[in-house]
C-alpha positions in Angstrom: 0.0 0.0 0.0 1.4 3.1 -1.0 0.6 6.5 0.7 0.5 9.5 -1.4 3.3 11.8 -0.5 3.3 15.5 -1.7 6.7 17.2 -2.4 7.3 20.8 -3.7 9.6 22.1 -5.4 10.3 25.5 -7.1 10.3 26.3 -10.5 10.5 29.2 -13.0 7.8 30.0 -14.8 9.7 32.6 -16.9 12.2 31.1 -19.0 14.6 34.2 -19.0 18.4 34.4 -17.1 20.1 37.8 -15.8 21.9 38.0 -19.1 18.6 38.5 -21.1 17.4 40.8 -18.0 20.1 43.2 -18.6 20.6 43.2 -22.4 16.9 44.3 -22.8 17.8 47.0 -20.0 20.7 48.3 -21.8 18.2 48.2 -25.2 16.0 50.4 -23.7 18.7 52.3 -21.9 20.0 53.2 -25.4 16.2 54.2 -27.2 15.9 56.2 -24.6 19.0 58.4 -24.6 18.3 58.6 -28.6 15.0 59.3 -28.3 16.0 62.5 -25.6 18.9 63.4 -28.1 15.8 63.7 -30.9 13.5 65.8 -29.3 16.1 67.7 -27.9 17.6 68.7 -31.4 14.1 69.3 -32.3 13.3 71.5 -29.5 16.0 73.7 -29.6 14.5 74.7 -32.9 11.3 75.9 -31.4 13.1 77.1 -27.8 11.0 80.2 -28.1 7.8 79.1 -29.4 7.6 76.3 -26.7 8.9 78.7 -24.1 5.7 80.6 -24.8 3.3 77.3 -24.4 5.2 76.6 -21.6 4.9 80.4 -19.6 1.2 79.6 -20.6 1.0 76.1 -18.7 2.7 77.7 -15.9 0.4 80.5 -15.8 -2.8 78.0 -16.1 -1.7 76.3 -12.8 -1.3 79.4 -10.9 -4.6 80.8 -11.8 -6.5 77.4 -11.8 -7.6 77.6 -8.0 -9.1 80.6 -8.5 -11.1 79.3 -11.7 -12.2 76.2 -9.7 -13.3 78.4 -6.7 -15.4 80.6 -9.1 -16.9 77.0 -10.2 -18.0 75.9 -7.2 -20.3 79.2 -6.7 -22.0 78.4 -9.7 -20.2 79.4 -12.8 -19.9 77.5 -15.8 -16.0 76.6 -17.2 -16.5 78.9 -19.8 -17.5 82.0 -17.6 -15.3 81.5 -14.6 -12.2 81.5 -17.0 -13.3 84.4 -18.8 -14.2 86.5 -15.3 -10.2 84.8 -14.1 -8.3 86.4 -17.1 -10.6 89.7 -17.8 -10.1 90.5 -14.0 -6.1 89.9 -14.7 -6.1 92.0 -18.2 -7.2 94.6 -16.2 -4.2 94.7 -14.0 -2.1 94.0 -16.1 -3.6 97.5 -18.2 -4.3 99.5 -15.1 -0.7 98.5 -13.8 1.2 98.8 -17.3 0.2 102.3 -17.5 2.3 103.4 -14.7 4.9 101.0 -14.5 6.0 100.2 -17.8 6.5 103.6 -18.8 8.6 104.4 -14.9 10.4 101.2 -15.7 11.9 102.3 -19.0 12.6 105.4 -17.3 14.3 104.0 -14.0 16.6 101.5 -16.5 18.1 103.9 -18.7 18.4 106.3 -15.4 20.4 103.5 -13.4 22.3 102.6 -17.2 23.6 105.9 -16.8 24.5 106.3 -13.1 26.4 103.3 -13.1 30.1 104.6 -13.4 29.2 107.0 -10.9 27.9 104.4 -8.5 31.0 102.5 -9.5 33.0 106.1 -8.0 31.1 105.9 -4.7 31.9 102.0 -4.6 35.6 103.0 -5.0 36.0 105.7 -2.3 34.1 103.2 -0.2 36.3 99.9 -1.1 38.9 102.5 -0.1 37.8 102.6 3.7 37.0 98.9 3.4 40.5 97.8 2.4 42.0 100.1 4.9 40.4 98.4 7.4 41.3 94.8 6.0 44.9 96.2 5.3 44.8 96.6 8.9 43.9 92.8 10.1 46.8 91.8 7.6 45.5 91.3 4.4 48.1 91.5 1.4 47.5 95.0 -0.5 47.7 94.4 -3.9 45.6 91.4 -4.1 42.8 93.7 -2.7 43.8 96.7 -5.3 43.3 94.2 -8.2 39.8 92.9 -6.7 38.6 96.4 -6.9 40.1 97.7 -9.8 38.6 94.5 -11.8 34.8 94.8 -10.5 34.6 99.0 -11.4 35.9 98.2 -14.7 33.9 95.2 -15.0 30.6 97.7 -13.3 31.5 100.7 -15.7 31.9 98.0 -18.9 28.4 97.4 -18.2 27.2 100.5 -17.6 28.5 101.7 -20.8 27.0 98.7 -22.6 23.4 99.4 -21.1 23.9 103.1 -22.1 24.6 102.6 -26.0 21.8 100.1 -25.6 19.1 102.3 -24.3 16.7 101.9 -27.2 17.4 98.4 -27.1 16.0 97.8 -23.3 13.5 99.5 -24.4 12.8 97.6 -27.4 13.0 94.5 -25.5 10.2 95.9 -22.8 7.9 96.2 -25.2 9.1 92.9 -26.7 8.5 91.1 -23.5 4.7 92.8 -22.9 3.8 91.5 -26.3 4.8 87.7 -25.5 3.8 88.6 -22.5 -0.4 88.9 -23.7 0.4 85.6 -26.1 1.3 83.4 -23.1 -2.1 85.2 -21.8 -3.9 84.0 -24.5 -2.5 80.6 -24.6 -2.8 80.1 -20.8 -6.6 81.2 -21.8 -7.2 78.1 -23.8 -5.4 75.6 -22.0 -7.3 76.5 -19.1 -10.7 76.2 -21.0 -9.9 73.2 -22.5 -7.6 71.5 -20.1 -9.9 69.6 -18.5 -10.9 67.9 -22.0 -7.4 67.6 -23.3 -6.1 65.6 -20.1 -9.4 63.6 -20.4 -8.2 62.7 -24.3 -4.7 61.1 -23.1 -6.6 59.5 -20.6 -8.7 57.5 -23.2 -5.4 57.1 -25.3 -3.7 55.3 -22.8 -4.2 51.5 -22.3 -7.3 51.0 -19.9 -5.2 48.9 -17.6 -2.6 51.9 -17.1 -5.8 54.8 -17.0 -5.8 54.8 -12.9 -2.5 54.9 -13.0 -2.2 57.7 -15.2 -4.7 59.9 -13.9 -2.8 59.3 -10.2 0.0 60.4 -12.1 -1.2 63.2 -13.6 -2.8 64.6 -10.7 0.5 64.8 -8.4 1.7 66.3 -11.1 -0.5 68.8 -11.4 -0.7 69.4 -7.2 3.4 69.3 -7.5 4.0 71.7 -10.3 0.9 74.0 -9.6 1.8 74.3 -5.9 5.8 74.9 -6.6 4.9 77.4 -9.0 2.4 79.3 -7.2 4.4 79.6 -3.9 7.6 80.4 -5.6 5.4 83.9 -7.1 4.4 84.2 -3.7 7.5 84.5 -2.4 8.8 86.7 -5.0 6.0 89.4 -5.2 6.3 89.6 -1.2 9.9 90.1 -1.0 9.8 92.4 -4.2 6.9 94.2 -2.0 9.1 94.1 1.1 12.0 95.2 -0.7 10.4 98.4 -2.0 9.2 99.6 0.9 13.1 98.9 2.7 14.2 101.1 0.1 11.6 104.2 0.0 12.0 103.9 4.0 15.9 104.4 3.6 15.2 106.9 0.5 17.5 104.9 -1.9 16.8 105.8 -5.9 15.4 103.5 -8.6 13.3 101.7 -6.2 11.0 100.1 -9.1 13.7 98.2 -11.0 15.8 96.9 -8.1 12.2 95.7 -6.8 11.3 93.7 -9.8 15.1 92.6 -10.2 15.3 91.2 -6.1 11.5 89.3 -7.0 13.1 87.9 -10.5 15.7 86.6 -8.4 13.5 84.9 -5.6 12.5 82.4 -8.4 15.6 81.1 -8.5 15.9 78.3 -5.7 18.8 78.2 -3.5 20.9 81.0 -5.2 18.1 83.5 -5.7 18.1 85.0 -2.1 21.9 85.9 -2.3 21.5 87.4 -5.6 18.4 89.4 -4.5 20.0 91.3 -1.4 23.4 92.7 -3.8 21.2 95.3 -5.5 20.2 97.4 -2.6 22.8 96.8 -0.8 25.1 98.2 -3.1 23.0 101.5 -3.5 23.0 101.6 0.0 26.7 101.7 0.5 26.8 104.8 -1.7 24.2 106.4 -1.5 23.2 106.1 2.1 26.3 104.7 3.9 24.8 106.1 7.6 21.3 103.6 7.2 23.7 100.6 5.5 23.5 98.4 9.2 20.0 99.4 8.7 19.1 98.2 5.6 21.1 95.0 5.6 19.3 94.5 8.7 16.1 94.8 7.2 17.0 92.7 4.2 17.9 90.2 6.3 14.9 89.8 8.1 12.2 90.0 4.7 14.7 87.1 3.8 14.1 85.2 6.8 10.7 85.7 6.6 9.9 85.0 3.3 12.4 82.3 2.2 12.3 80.6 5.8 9.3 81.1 7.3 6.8 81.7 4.2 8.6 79.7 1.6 8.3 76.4 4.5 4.6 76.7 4.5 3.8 77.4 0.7 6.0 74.3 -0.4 5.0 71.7 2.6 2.3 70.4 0.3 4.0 71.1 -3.1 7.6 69.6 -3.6 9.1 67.4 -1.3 12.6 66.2 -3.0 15.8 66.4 -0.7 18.1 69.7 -0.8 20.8 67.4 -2.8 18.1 67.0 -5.4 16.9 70.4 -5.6 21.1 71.5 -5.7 21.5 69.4 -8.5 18.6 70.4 -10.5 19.5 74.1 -10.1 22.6 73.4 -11.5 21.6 71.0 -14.3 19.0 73.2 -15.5 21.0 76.0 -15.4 23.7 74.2 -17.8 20.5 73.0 -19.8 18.5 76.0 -20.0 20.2 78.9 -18.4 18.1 81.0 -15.9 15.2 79.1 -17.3 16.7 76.3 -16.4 17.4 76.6 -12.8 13.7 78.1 -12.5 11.9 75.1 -13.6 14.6 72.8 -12.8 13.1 71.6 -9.1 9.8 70.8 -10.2 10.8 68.8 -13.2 12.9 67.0 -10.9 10.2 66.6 -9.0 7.7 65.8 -11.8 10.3 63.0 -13.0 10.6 61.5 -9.9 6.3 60.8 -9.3 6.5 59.4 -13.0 9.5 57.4 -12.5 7.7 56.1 -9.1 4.6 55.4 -10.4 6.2 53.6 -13.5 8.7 51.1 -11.6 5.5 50.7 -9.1 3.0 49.9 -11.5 4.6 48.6 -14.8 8.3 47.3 -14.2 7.6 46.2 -10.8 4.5 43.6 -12.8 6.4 42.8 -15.9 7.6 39.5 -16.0 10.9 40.3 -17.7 12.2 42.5 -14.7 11.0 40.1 -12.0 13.3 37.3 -10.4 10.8 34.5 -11.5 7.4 33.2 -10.4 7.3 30.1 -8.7 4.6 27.5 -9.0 3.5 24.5 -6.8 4.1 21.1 -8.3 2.6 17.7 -6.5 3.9 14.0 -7.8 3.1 11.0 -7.1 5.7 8.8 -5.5 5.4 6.3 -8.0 6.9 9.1 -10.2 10.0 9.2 -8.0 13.2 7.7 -9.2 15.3 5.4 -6.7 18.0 7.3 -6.5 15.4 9.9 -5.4 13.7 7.5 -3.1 13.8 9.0 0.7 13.1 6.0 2.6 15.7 3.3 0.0 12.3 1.5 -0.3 13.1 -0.3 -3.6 16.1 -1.6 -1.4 14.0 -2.7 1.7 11.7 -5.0 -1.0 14.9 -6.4 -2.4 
């Protein structure tokens, strides 16, 4: 009488080793570095036109909320949009009328006072180097430090100058795109809704939860970075103005906008932002400078510490090293560009990354150790070299 015994064993259901693992690896590796190469070379045809579309996505997320808040007290898509960007045309007009034609007028001023705030800068790197002369510092590598950033300031200033109609030019140049993004930002926002409902149905239907997922970090991520990071930089422009009509310093309009422009760039823009003022400080009101830098150290504190922490707690959460080394590889990419949008891309490439090892590499067979299955034999089946108990031997 023979009693059934039941023995597993493992064994692969996929028929594929490490070496065909990592060939098809390095096979994709390589389409998709010559895929990037190819649209890269194809976008750097169109930088400017898809700069454009791209201001006018960025603009859709920052004024979405307030297009969705105007749709839940009862407006239709069509109306709330239109109420969104008729309400911003008009401050854009009401503000341009003022500002645009003070700003043209505070540039070319500050083009031409520039060698003589590069005089004031030299009697005062006088007293300064005095002073470090004093603690022990060598003399002529001091001298040539000076002597190389007034040439380098009075270069510049005579470059703006002879360029006058140019800034000017390019003003007007940048209010002109400046009402296109509008109007693109106008249509994506109408039709957003529709257009990320199309690539939904495009996609496979076991990938559409996954997608929409996806897409919808991506839109809290990117909308949230982008809308705190304006924030930020219309406070301390704000903050920055009124530091400098309090301590009476000139040209108050341009270094403003200048210290906001330079909020939006993460990690370095806060250093760059406090120079300006600073520097017309040390000429032209050395008695307030403790004050000022005083002041401009607080708004910095306040906004990039205090304000920036809870604008971005629910937008980007990558580690410093991450957002260092997208500063710096969008800024080799795409210039100041570059290192504006460089974070949330980063961050925008990691959720997609995620979600696709999660939900497609992490259930394809190919990239998986093996599946094991349950086999059950008979012991008849077994060999008797195989045999446990050396039954064949015991009948013998």
């Amino acid at each position: 009488m023979h009693n059934t015994i039941a023995k597993q064993e493992s064994v692969n259901s996929v028929d594929n080793g490490p070496l065909a693992r990592t060939a098809a690896v390095l096979v994709i590796i390589a389409a998709s570095v010559w895929l990037f190469q190819w649209v890269w070379v194809v976008a750097t045809r169109f930088a400017d036109i898809l700069l454009l579309f791209l201001l006018a996505w960025l603009v859709s997320f920052v004024l979405g909320p307030l297009c969705r808040r105007l749709e839940q007290a009862g407006l239709n898509r069509a109306s709330a949009t239109a109420t969104v960007y008729l309400g911003v045309v008009l401050l854009i007009a009401g503000g341009g009328v003022w500002g645009i034609p003070a700003l043209i007028d505070q540039t070319v001023q500050l083009s031409t006072s520039l060698p003589d705030l590069a005089s004031g800068l030299e009697i005062r790197a006088e007293l300064v180097k005095g002073t470090l002369i004093s603690y022990g510092i060598a003399e002529a590598a001091l001298l040539d430090v000076s002597r190389a950033a007034i040439a380098r300031a009075e270069s510049v200033g005579t470059i703006i100058l002879g360029n006058a109609l140019s800034i000017a030019t390019a003003i007007l140049d940048g209010v002109v795109r400046s009402l296109f993004v509008l109007l693109f930002s106008f249509y994506i926002m109408l039709d957003g809704d529709r257009f990320g409902a199309t690539i939904r149905t495009l996609a496979p239907s076991r990938y559409r939860n996954d997608l929409s997922s996806a897409l919808d970090q991506v839109d809290r991520t990117f909308g949230g970075y982008v809308r705190s990071l304006l924030v930020q930089a219309i406070v301390y422009a704000v903050g920055n103005a009124a530091i400098m009509v309090v301590a009476k310093l000139p040209f108050v309009l341009v270094i403003s906008i200048l210290a906001g422009i330079a909020m939006l760039l993460p990690v370095i823009g806060p250093a760059i932002a406090v120079v300006p003022p600073l520097v017309l400080g040390l000429v032209s009101a050395p008695g307030s400078i403790w004050w000022i830098a005083l002041s401009l150290l607080a708004l910095q504190v306040a906004v990039a510490n205090v304000l920036a922490t809870r604008l971005m707690s629910k937008s980007v959460g990558v580690h410093p090293l991450v957002v260092f080394g997208a500063v710096l590889v969008g800024s080799r990419i795409g210039g100041p560009w570059g290192a504006v949008f460089g974070v949330p891309i980063a961050a925008i490439l990691a959720i997609l990354g995620r979600v696709l090892y999660e939900r497609v590499v992490t259930k394809t067979p190919l990239f998986r150790s093996g599946s094991y299955r349950t086999v059950t034999r008979d012991p008849d089946e077994l060999t008797p070299n195989t045999d446990p108990l050396g039954a064949t031997g015991m009948q013998q």
